[in-house]
DRENNUDREN-475895 format. One record per residue (C-alpha): x, y negated, z; chain; residue number from 1. Coordinates in nm, 4 decimals, always signed. Each point is the difference from the previous one (the first is absolute). Last residue first. Example, Ala and Ser with C-alpha at 12.3 -4.5 7.8 and 13.67 -1.06 7.14 Angstrom:
<rs>
((+1.3670; +0.1060; +0.7140); A; 2)
((-0.1370; +0.3440; +0.0660); A; 1)
</rs>
This chain:
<rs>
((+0.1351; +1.4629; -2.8041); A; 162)
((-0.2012; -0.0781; -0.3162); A; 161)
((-0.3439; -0.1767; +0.1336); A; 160)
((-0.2208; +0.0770; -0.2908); A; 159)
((-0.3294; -0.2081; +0.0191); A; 158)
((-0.3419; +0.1920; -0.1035); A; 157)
((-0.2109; -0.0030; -0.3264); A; 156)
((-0.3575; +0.1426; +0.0751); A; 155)
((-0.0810; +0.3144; -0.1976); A; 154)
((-0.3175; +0.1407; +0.0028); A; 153)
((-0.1625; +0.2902; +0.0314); A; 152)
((-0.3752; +0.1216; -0.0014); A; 151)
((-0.1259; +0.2734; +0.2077); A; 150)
((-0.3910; +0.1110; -0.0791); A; 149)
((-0.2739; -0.1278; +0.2108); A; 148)
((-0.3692; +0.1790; -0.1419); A; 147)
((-0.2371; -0.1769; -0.1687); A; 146)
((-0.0667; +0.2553; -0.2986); A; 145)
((+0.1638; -0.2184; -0.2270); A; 144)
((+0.2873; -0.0673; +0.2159); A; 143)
((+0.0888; -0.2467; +0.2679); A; 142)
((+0.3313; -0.1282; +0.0961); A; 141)
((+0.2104; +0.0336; +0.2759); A; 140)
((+0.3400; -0.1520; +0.0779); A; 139)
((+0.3251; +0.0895; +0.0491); A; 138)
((+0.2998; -0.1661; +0.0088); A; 137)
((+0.3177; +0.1121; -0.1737); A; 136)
((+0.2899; -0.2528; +0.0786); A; 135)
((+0.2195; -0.1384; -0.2278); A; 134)
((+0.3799; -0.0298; -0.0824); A; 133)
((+0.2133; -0.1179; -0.2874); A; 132)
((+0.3200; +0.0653; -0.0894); A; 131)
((+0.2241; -0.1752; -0.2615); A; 130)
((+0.3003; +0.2529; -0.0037); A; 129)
((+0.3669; -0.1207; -0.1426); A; 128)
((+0.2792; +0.0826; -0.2291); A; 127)
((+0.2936; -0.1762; +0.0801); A; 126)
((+0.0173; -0.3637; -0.1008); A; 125)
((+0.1092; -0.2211; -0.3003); A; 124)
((-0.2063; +0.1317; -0.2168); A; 123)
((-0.3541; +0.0523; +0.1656); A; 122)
((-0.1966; +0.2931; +0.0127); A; 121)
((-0.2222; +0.0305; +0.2527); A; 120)
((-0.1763; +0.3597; -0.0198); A; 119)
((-0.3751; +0.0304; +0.1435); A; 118)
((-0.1087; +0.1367; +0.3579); A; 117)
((-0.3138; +0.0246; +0.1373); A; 116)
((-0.1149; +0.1249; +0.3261); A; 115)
((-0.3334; +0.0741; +0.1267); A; 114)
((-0.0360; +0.0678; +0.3958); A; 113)
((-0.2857; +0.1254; +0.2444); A; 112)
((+0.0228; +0.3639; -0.1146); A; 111)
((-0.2168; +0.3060; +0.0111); A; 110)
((-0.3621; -0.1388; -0.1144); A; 109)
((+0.1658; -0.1618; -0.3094); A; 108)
((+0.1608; +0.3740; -0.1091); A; 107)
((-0.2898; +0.0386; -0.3041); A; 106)
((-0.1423; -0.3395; +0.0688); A; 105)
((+0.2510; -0.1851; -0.1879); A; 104)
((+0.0196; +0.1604; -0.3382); A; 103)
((-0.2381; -0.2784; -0.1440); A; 102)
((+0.1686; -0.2791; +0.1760); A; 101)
((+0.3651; +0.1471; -0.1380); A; 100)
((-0.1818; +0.0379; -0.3369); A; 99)
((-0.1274; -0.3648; -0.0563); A; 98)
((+0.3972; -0.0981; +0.1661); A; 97)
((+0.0772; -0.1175; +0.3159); A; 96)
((+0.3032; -0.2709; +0.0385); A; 95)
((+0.3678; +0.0716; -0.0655); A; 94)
((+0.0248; -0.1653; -0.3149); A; 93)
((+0.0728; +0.1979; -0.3346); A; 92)
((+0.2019; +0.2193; -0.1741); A; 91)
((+0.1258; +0.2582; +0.2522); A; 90)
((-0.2513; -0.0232; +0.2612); A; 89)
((+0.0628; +0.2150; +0.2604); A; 88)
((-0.1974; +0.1515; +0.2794); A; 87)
((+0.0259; +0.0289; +0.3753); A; 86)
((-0.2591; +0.1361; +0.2261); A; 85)
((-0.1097; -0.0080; +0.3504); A; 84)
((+0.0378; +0.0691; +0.3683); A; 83)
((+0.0659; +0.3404; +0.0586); A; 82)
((+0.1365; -0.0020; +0.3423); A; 81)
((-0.1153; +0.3514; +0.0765); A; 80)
((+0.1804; +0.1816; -0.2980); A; 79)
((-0.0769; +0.2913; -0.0494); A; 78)
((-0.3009; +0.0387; -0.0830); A; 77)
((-0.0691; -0.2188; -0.2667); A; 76)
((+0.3525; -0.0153; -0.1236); A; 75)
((-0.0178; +0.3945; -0.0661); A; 74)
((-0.3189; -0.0614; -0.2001); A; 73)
((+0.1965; -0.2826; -0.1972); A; 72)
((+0.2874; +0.2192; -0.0763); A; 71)
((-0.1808; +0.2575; -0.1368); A; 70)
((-0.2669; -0.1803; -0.1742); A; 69)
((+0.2929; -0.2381; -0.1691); A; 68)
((-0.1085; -0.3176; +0.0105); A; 67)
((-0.1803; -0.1348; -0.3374); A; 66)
((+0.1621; -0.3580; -0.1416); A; 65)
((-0.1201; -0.1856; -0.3214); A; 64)
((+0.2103; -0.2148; -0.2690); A; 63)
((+0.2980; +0.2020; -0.1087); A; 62)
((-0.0826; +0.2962; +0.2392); A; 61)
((-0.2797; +0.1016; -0.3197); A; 60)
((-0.1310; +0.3402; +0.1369); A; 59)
((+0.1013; -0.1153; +0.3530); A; 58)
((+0.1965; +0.2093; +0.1936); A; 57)
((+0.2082; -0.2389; +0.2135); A; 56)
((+0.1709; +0.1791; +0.2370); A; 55)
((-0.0324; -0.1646; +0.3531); A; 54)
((+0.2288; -0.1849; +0.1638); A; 53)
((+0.0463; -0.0415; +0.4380); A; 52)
((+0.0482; -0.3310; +0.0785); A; 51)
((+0.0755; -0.0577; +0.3811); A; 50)
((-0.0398; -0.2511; +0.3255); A; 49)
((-0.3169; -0.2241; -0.1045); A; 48)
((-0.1461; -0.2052; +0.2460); A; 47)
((-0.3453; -0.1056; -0.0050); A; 46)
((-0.0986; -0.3096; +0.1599); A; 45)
((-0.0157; -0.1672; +0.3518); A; 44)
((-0.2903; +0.1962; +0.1094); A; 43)
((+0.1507; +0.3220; -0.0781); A; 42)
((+0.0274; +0.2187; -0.3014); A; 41)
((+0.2652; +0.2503; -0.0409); A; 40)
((+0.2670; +0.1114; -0.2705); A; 39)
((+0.0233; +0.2255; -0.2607); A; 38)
((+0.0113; -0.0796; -0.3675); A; 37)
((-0.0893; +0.1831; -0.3018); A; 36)
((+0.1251; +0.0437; -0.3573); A; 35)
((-0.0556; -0.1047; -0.3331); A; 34)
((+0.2422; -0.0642; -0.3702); A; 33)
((-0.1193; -0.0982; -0.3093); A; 32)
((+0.1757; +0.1037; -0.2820); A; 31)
((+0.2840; -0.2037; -0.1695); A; 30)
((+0.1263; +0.0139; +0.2891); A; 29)
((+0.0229; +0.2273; +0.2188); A; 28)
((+0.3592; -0.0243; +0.1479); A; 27)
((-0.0902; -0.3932; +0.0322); A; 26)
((-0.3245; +0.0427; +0.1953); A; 25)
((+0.1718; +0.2885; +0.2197); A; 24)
((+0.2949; -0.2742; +0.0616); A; 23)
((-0.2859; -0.2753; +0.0972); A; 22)
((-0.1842; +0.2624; +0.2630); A; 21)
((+0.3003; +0.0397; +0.1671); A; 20)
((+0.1133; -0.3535; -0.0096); A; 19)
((-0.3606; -0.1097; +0.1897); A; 18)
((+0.1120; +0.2688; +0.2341); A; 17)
((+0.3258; -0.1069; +0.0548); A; 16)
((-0.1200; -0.3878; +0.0288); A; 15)
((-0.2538; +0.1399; +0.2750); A; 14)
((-0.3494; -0.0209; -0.0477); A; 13)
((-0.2501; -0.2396; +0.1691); A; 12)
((-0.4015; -0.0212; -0.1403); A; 11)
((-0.1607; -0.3195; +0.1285); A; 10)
((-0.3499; -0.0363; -0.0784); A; 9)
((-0.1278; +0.1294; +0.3492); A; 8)
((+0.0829; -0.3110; +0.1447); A; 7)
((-0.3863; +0.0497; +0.0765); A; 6)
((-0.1319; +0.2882; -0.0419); A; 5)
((+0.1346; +0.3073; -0.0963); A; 4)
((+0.0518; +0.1196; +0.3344); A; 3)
((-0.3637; +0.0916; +0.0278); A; 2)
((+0.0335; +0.2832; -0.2699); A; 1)
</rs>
């Protein structure tokens, strides 16, 4: 992970992708929707070339998201340029929720990205997606017994549509 340094806060993504991910938001709603993106990481930033959406199978999709095992698994190793993960937030801002930092180190240790999105809905223009992005950076913490355990965290990052 020593391209993440430096201008490493810049994440890039294509205006088709970024649309991509808003439409799936959108077709989801009122549930939340999630998917991945692939891309690279280099010095400059990372670079996001596709979305690729997950089911949601959360027990309550309203307010939580839960990839689909399946789908996820065949993400995982598949897909070399798996770069991180993209979430919706249908009724609120784009920015990490209690539960997303609580799920985060179950596919944290995979991806270098955190995306948010959240509708914008004004009336005198289309529909629209608020996105946010962050980086997962990992740190280590001690436990009880003294031991370092992984710890996440995300780290908001600048979004440089292309």
């Amino acid at each position: 992970m020593a391209a993440l340094h430096g201008q490493q806060n810049r994440l890039y993504i294509p205006h088709s992708v970024e649309q991509e991910m808003s439409k799936h938001m959108f077709a989801s709603l009122p549930m939340e929707a999630c998917g991945v993106v692939l891309g690279e990481a280099a010095a400059g930033g990372i670079r996001i070339s596709r979305f690729q959406p997950i089911r949601n199978v959360a027990p309550d999709p309203l307010h939580h998201f839960s990839l689909e095992d399946a789908e996820w698994i065949r993400c995982v190793f598949n897909e070399p340029q798996l770069i991180g993960l993209f979430h919706s937030h249908p009724r609120t801002a784009p920015v990490p929720s209690i539960e997303d930092l609580r799920s985060l180190p179950m596919f944290a240790g995979l991806l270098q990205a955190y995306l948010i999105g959240s509708p914008k809905l004004t009336p005198e223009t289309q529909p629209q997606m608020m996105l946010n992005a962050y980086q997962i950076h990992t740190g280590n913490d001690q436990s009880s017994e003294s031991k370092p355990i992984a710890a996440y965290n995300l780290y908001p990052a600048q979004l440089c549509v292309t």
